[in-house]
KEKOL-260094 format. One record per residue (C-alpha): residue number from 1; x, y, z; residue in one letter. Coordinates in steps of 0.1 Angstrom, whole numbers. Layout:
     i       x       y       z   aa
   NUM       X       Y       Z    A
...
***
This chain:
     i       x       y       z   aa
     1     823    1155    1039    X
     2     823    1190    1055    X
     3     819    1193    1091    X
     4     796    1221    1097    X
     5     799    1254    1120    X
     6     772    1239    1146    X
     7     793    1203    1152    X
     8     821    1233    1157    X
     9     800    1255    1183    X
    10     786    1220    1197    X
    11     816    1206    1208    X
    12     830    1236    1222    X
    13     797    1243    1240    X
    14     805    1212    1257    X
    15     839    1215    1267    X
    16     826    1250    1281    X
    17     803    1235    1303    X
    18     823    1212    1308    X
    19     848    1234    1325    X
    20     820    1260    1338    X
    21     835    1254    1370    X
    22     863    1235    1391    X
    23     841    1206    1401    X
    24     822    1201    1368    X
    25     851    1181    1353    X
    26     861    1164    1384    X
    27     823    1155    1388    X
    28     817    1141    1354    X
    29     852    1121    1355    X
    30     841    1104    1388    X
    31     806    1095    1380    X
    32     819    1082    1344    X
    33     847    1062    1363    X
    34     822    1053    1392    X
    35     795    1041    1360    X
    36     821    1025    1338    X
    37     833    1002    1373    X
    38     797     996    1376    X
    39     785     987    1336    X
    40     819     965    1333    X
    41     831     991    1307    X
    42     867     973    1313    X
    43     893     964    1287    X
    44     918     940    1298    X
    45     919     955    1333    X
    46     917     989    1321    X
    47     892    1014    1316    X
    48     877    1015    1280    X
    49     869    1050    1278    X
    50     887    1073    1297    X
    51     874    1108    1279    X
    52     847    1133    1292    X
    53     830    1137    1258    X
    54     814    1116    1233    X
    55     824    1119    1195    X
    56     798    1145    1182    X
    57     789    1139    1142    X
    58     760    1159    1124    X
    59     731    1143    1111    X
    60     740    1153    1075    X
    61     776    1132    1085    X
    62     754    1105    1096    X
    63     732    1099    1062    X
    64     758    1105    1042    X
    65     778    1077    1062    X
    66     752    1054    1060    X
    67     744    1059    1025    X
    68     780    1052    1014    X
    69     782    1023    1036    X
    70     754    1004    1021    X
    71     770    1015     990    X
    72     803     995     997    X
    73     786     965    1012    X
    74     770     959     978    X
    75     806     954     971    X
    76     812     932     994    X
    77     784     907     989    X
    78     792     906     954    X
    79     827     896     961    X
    80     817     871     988    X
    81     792     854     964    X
    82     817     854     937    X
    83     846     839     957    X
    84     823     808     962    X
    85     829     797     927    X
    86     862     818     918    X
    87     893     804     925    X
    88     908     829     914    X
    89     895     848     943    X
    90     905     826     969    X
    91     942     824     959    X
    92     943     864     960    X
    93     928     866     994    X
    94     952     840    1008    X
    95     922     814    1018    X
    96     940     783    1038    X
    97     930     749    1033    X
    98     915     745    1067    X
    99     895     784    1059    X
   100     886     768    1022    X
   101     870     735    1044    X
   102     851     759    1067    X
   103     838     783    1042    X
   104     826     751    1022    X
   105     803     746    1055    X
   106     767     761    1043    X
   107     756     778    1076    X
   108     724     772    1069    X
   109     710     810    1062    X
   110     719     839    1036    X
   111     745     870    1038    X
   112     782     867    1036    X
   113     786     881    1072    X
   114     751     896    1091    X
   115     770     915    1114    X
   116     801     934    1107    X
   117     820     966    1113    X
   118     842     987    1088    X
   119     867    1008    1104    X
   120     871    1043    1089    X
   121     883    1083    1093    X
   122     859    1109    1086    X
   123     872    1142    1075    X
   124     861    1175    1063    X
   125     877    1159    1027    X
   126     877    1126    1028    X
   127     855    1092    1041    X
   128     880    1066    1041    X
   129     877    1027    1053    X
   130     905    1008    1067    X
   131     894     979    1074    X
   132     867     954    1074    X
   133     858     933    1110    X
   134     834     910    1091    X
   135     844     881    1117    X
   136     829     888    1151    X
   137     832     928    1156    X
   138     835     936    1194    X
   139     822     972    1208    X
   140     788     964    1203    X
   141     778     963    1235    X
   142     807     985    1251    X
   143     791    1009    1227    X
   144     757    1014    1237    X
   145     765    1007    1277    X
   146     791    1039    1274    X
   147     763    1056    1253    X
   148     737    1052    1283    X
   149     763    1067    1306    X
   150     771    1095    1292    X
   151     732    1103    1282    X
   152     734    1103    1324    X
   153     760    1129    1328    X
   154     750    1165    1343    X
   155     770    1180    1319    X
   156     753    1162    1290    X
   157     718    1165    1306    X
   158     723    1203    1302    X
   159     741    1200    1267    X
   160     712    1183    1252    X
   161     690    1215    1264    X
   162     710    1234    1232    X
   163     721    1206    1216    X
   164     697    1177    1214    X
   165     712    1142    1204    X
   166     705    1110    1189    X
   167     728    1082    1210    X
   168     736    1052    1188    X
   169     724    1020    1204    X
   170     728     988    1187    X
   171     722     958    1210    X
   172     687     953    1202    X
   173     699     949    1165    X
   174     726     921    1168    X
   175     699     906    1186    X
   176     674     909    1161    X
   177     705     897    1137    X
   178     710     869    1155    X
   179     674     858    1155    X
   180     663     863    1119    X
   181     694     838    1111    X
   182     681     815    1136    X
   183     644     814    1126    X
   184     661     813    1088    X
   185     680     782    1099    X
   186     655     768    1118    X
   187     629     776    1094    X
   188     606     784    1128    X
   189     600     808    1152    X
   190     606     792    1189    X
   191     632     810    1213    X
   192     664     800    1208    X
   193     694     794    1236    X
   194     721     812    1237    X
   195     757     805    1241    X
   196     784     832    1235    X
   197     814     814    1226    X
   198     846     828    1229    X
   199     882     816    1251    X
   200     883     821    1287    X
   201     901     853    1303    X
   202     902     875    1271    X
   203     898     913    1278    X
   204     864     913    1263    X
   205     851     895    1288    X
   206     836     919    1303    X
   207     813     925    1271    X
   208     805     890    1269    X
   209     790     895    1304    X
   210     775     925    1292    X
   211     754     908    1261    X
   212     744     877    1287    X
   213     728     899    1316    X
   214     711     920    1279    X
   215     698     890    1264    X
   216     683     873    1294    X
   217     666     909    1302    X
   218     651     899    1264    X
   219     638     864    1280    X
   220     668     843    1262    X
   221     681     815    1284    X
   222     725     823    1276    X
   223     754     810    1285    X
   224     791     821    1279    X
   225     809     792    1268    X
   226     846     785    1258    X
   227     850     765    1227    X
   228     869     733    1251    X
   229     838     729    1271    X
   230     814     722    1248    X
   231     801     687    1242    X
   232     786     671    1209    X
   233     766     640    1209    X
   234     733     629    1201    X
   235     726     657    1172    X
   236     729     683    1196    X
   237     755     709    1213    X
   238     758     711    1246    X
   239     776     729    1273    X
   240     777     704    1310    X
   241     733     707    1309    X
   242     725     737    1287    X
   243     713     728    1259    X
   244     727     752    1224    X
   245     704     761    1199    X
   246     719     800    1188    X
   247     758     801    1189    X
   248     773     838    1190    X
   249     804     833    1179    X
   250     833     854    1195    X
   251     862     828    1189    X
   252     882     836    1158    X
   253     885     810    1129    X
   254     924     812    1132    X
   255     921     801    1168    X
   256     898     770    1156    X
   257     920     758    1132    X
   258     952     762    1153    X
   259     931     744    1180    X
   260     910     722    1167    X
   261     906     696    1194    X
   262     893     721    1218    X
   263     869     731    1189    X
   264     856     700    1175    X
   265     821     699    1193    X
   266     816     736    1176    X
   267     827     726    1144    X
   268     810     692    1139    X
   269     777     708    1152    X
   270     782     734    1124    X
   271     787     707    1096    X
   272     760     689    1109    X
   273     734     719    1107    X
   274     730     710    1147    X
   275     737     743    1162    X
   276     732     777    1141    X
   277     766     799    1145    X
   278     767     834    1137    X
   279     785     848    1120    X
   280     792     814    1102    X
   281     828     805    1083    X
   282     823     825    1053    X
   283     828     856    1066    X
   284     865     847    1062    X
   285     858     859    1026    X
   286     857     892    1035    X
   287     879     894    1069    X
   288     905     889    1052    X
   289     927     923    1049    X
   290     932     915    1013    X
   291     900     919    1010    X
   292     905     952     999    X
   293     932     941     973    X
   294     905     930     955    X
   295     881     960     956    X
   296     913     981     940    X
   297     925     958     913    X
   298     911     964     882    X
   299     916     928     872    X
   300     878     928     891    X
   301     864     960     876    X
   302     837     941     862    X
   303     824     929     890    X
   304     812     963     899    X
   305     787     987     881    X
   306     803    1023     874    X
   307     783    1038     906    X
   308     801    1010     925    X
   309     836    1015     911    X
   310     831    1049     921    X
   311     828    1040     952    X
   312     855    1022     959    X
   313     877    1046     944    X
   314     863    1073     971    X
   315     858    1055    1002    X
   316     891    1024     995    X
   317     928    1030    1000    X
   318     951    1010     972    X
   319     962     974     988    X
   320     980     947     968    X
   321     995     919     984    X
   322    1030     926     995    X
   323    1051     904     965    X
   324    1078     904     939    X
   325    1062     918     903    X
   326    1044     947     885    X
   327    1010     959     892    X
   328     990     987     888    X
   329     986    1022     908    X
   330     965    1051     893    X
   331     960    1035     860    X
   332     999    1030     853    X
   333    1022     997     856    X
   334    1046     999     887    X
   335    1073     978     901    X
   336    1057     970     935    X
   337    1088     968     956    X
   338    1104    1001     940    X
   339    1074    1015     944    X
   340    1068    1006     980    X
   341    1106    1019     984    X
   342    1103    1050     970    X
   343    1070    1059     983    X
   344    1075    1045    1023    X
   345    1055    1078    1037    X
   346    1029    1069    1020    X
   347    1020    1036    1034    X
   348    1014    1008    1058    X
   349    1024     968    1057    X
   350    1003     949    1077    X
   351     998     916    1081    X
   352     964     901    1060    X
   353     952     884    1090    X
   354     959     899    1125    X
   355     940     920    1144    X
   356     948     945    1176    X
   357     971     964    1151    X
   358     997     932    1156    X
   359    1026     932    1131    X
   360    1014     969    1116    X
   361    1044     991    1102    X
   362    1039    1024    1094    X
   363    1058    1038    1070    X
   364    1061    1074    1080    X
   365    1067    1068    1117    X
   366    1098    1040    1107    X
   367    1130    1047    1096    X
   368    1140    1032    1063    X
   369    1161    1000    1080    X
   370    1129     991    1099    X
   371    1108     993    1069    X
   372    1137     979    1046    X
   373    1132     945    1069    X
   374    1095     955    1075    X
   375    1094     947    1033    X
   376    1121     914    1037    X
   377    1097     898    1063    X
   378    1065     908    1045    X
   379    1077     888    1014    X
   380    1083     857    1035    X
   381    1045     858    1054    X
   382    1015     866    1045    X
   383    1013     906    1043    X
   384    1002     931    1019    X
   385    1008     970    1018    X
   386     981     997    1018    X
   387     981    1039    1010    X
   388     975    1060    1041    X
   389     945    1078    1043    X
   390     932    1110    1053    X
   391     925    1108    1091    X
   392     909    1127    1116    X
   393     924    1148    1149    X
   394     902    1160    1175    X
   395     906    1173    1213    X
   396     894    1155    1239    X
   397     890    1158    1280    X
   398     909    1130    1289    X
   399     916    1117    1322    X
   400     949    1099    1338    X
   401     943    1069    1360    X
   402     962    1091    1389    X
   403     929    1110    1388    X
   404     943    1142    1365    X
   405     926    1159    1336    X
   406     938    1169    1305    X
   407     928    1180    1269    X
   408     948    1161    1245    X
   409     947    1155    1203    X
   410     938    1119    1194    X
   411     934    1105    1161    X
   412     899    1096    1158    X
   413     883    1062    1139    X
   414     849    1059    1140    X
   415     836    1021    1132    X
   416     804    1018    1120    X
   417     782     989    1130    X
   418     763     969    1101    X
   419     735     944    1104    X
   420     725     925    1075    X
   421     749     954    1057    X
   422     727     983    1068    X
   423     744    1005    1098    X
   424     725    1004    1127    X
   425     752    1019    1150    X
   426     784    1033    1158    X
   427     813    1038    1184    X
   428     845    1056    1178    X
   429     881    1049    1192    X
   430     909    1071    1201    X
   431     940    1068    1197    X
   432     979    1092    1203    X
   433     993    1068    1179    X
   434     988    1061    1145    X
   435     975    1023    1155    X
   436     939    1032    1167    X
   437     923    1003    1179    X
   438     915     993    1220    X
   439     942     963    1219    X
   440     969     981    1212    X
   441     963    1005    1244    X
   442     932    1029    1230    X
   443     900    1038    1239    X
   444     870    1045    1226    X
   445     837    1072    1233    X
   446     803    1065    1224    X
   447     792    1084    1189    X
   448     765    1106    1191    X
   449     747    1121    1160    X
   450     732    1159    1164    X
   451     698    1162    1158    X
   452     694    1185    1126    X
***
């Protein structure tokens, strides 16, 4: 997907203003550090976006993005549907017993996950996914409060004069997501309240608070509410005196399972049909990093109609699950250890259920010992290997927290937002390594499509 001559002349329109004279870049770094205090744009102490420009994408980009999302999620409800009765399926994503008794859970309302995020790189050659957040996708919020910042900038307010944007704002649409599953579950249409549910003292806090002060703007009663303090008894879930009708649920399913005292109230509400959760327990389905294993193996070809396949093949890097054996890779029968030997520049082990970019080796930043025992741990855990992809490189005005001010290249991922598996949204993190997510020391800019 070519990048066009005006996103070129855009972004260096900006950085010109930008830099139109000695206070303009100081100005704009302390009113978006002043703003981002202010908004709680924090990250585990730290500031989540440290950068002086937004990620600029065309509006060509954009409907071609969310055309060939939509096309993928057809993909993925199919498989989520399918796995329901497919054992086959489960055993090939790596399903636990305790996922396989919480995905048996109806949650009481239709769509394998309603509110998702697939990670990609968009290049003048290539629109590739990573990875699918299908569980309980942060950056909503961080997103649009960043986008409304920078919308406040001088130097935007005169780049828009040239240039007019469309900011990406998405909070309004997890809410709406959150409410058509309620009223689906409920089967009526009174106000729901809401508890966000999530541990105590994570670095998102801060866009927990965020989505609490947004939907009691909305007129929704909300409470944030770690999983240990909530109490079930009588038919209905409670935390101390509020009263839960409308769980958002932060807290990840591994945590519930590997603490499921402190989670019993949530999960015996849920099996009960007292509370509704969202996203519910299937979405484990399709978390999973596996996941994509199954897009690429043609043992599920025929899942998929030909427009579909081709799909996958364009926008889905090659995963199997790390393992003694033969499988396939461009049509032919490999050896998947030799392969993954002989081909270590190529591609990444990860773990097939982490997040934050823990347990990630990349195979053209490691040395062949590290990947040699990379490939020896892999086949004792739960891991699975995946072809690099074609990313994306871009200059940004960066600043230091001493106060300096830099341009520097970061690799650039831009995540997509889907509701009800149509993208309503977008943000896009940054990265100087080749692990670009926030936990692993990123940062991220609001994206911003250019009018046509």
């Amino acid at each position: 997907m070519e990048s066009t001559p005006t996103l070129k002349a855009a972004i260096a329109h900006y950085d010109a203003l930008l830099q139109e004279t000695p206070t303009t870049l100081t100005e704009a770094r302390d009113v978006l550090a002043a703003r981002s205090a202010e908004e709680k744009m924090i990250f585990g102490g730290r500031p989540l976006s440290p950068y002086l420009r937004p990620h600029f994408i065309t509006a060509e980009q954009w409907r071609y993005l969310c055309a060939e999302c939509a096309r993928i999620w057809e993909c993925v409800e199919i498989v989520g549907r399918t796995a329901l009765t497919d054992r086959r399926i489960y055993d090939d994503l790596g399903i636990t017993d305790g996922e396989a008794r919480l995905i048996e859970i109806d949650p009481g309302y239709t769509g394998i996950s309603i509110t998702s995020r697939l990670d990609s790189f968009l290049t003048e050659e290539a629109f590739s996914f990573v990875e699918l957040n299908a569980e309980n996708p942060a950056g909503i919020s961080y997103c649009e409060v960043m986008a409304r910042i920078f919308m406040d900038l001088p130097v935007m307010q005169r780049f828009v004069e040239k240039y007019p944007v469309m900011p990406l704002y998405a909070r309004h649409l997890l809410l709406e997501t959150l409410l058509t599953a309620y009223r689906e579950w409920s089967g009526g249409t009174d106000k729901p309240r809401i508890a966000i549910v999530d541990w105590e003292g994570l670095p998102t806090q801060c866009e927990f608070e965020q989505f609490q002060a947004y939907f009691q703007s909305e007129g929704f009663e909300c409470i944030i509410a770690p999983p240990e303090k909530l109490d079930y008894h009588g038919g209905r879930l409670c935390c101390g005196d509020f009263r839960i009708d409308l769980v958002y649920r932060r807290v990840l399913t591994n945590d519930i399972l590997e603490r499921p005292e402190e989670c019993k109230a949530l999960v015996n509400a849920y099996r009960d049909r007292a509370v509704c959760v969202v996203n519910g327990f299937r979405t484990k389905f399709v978390h999973k990093k596996m996941f994509f294993g199954v897009l690429t193996d043609e043992r599920y070809a025929e899942l998929f109609t030909p427009e579909q396949q081709a799909a996958i093949r364009a926008h889905i890097p090659w995963t199997r699950r790390l393992a003694e054996g033969k499988t396939t890779y461009a049509g032919e029968t490999v050896d998947l250890l030799e392969f993954i030997r002989a081909h270590q520049t190529r591609l990444v082990i990860k773990p097939n259920d982490e997040y934050g970019g823990k347990g990630v080796v990349v195979g053209w930043e490691a040395t062949p010992a590290e990947w040699e025992t990379a490939i020896a741990e892999g086949l004792h855990g739960d891991c699975l290997v995946q072809e690099k992809v074609p990313t994306a490189h871009e200059v940004f005005p960066h600043f230091t927290p001493e106060g300096g001010i830099d341009f520097i290249e970061q690799l650039v991922d831009l995540d997509p937002l889907l509701f009800h598996g149509k993208v309503g949204g977008a943000f896009t993190r940054l990265s100087s390594t080749a692990l670009c997510n926030v936990t692993s020391g990123g940062g991220m800019v609001p994206t911003f499509v250019l009018k046509d």
